[in-house]
One Martini backbone bead per residue (centre of mass of N, CA, C, O) as a GRO file, in nm:
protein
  130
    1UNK     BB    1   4.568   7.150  -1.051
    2UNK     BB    2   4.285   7.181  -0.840
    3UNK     BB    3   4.206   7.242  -0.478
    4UNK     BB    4   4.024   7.128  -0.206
    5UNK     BB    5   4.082   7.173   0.143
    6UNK     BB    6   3.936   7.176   0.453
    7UNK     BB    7   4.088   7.463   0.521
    8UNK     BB    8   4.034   7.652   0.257
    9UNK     BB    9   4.232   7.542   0.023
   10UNK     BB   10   4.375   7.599  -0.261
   11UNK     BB   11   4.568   7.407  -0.472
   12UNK     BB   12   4.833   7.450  -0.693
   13UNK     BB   13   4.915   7.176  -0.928
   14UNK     BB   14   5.230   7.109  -1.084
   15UNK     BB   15   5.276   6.901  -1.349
   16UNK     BB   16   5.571   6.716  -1.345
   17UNK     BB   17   5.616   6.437  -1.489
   18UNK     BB   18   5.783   6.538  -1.732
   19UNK     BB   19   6.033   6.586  -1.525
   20UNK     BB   20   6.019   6.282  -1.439
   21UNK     BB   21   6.375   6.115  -1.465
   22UNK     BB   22   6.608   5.988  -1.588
   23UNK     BB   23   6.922   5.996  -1.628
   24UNK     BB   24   6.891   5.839  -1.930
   25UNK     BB   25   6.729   6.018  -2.029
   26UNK     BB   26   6.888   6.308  -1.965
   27UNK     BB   27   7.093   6.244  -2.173
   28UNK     BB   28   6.906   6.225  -2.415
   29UNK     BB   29   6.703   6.467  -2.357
   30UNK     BB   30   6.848   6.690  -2.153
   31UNK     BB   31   6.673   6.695  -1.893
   32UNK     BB   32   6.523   6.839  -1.632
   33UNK     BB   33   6.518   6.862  -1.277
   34UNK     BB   34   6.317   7.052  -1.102
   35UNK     BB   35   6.353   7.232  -0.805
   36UNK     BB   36   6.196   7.451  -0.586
   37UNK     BB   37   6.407   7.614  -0.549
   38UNK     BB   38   6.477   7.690  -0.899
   39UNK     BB   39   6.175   7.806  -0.943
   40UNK     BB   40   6.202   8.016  -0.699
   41UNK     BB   41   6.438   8.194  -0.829
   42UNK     BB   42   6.358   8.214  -1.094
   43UNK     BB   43   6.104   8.396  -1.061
   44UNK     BB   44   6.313   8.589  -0.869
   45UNK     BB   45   6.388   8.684  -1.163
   46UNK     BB   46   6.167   8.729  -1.356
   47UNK     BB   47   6.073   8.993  -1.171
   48UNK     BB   48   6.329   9.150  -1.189
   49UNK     BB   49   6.358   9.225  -1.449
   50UNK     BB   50   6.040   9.323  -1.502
   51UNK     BB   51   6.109   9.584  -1.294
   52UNK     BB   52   6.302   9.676  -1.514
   53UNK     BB   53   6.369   9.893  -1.701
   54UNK     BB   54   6.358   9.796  -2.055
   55UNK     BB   55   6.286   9.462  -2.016
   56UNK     BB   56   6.013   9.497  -2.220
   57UNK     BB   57   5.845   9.309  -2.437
   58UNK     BB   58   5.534   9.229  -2.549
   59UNK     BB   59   5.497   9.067  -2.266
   60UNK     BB   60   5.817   9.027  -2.251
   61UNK     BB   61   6.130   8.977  -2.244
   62UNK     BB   62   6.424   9.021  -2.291
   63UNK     BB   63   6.731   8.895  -2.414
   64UNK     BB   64   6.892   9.039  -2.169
   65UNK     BB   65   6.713   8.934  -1.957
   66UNK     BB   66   6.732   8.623  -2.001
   67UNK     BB   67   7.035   8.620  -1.992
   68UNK     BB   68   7.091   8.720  -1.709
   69UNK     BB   69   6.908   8.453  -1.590
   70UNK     BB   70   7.099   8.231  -1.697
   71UNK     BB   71   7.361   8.374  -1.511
   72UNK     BB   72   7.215   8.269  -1.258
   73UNK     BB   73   7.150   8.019  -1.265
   74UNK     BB   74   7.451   7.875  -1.352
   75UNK     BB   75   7.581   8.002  -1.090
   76UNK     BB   76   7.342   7.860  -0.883
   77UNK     BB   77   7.340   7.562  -1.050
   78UNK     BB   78   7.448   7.524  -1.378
   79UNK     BB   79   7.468   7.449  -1.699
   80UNK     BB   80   7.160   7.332  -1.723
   81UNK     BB   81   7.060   7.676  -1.753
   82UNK     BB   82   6.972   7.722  -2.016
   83UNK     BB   83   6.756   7.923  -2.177
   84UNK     BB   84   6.617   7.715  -2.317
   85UNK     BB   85   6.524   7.563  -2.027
   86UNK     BB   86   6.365   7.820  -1.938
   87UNK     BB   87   6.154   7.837  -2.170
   88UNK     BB   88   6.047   7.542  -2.134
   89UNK     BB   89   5.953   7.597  -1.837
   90UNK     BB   90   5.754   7.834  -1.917
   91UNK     BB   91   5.561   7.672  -2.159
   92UNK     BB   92   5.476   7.458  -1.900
   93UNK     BB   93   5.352   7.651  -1.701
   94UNK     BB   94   5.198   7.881  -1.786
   95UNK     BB   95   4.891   7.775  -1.791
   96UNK     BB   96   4.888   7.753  -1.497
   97UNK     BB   97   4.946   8.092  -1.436
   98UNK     BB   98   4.699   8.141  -1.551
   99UNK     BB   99   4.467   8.048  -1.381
  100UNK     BB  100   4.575   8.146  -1.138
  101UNK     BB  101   4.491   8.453  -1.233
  102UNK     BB  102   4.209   8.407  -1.265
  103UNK     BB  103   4.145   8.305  -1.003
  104UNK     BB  104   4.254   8.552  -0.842
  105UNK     BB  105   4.058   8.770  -0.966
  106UNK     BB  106   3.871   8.629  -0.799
  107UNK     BB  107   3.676   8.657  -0.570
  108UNK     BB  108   3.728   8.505  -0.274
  109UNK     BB  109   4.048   8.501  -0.372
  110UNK     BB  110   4.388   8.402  -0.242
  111UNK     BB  111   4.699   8.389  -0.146
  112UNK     BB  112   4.933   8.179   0.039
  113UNK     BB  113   5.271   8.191   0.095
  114UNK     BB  114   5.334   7.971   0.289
  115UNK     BB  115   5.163   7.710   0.128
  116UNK     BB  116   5.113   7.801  -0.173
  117UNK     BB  117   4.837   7.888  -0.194
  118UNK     BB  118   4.490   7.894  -0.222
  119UNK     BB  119   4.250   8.077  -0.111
  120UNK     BB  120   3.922   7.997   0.028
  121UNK     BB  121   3.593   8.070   0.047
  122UNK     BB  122   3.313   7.836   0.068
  123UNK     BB  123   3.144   8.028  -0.122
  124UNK     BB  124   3.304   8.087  -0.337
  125UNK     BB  125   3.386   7.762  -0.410
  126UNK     BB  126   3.101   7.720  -0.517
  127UNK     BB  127   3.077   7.913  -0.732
  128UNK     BB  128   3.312   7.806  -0.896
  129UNK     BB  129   3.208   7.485  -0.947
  130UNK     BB  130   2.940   7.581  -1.141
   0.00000   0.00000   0.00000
């Protein structure tokens, strides 16, 4: 979901309601809940694989980069961090992350690290919403 903000700010909402679980669903259908901080984390693997020459195939991560970052999460986080639940993670984000780099692609807009949101000038979001 995208909002405009009054401050020029457009923030990119990740519909996260699936991940909002109890924990006897947990047990049951073994889903982590992301906290922000291993999103932030994770995200910040995915980039170091990706600038490692030779860790890209066909637009994804090779499965040597894949392995390494499920030791990062692992290690960092605890064992329900293993690949499988990485690789759901990114198939349900992937969406809204395609749509993000859309928006950035158009003129008038930019992200904004400390917000972590889209920026607009209001004649781009007035542009943007007809």
């Amino acid at each position: 979901c995208i909002r405009k903000s009054n401050l020029g700010s457009v923030c990119l909402l990740l519909d996260m309601e699936d991940d909002e679980v109890t924990s006897d669903q947990i047990n049951k259908r073994e889903n982590i809940v992301w906290a922000d901080n291993e999103i932030d984390y994770l995200v910040q693997c995915l980039i170091e694989q990706a600038r490692m020459p030779g860790m890209k195939v066909k637009g994804g991560l090779k499965g040597k980069a894949m392995a390494t970052i499920e030791k990062k999460m692992i290690e960092k986080f605890g064992p329900e961090f293993t690949k499988e639940k990485i690789k759901n993670k990114l198939k349900y984000v992937k969406p809204n992350l395609t749509t993000c780099k859309e928006i950035l692609d158009t003129s008038g807009f930019s992200w904004d690290p400390v917000k972590k949101c889209i920026d607009v000038d209001d004649s781009a979001w007035r542009d943007y919403i007809q």
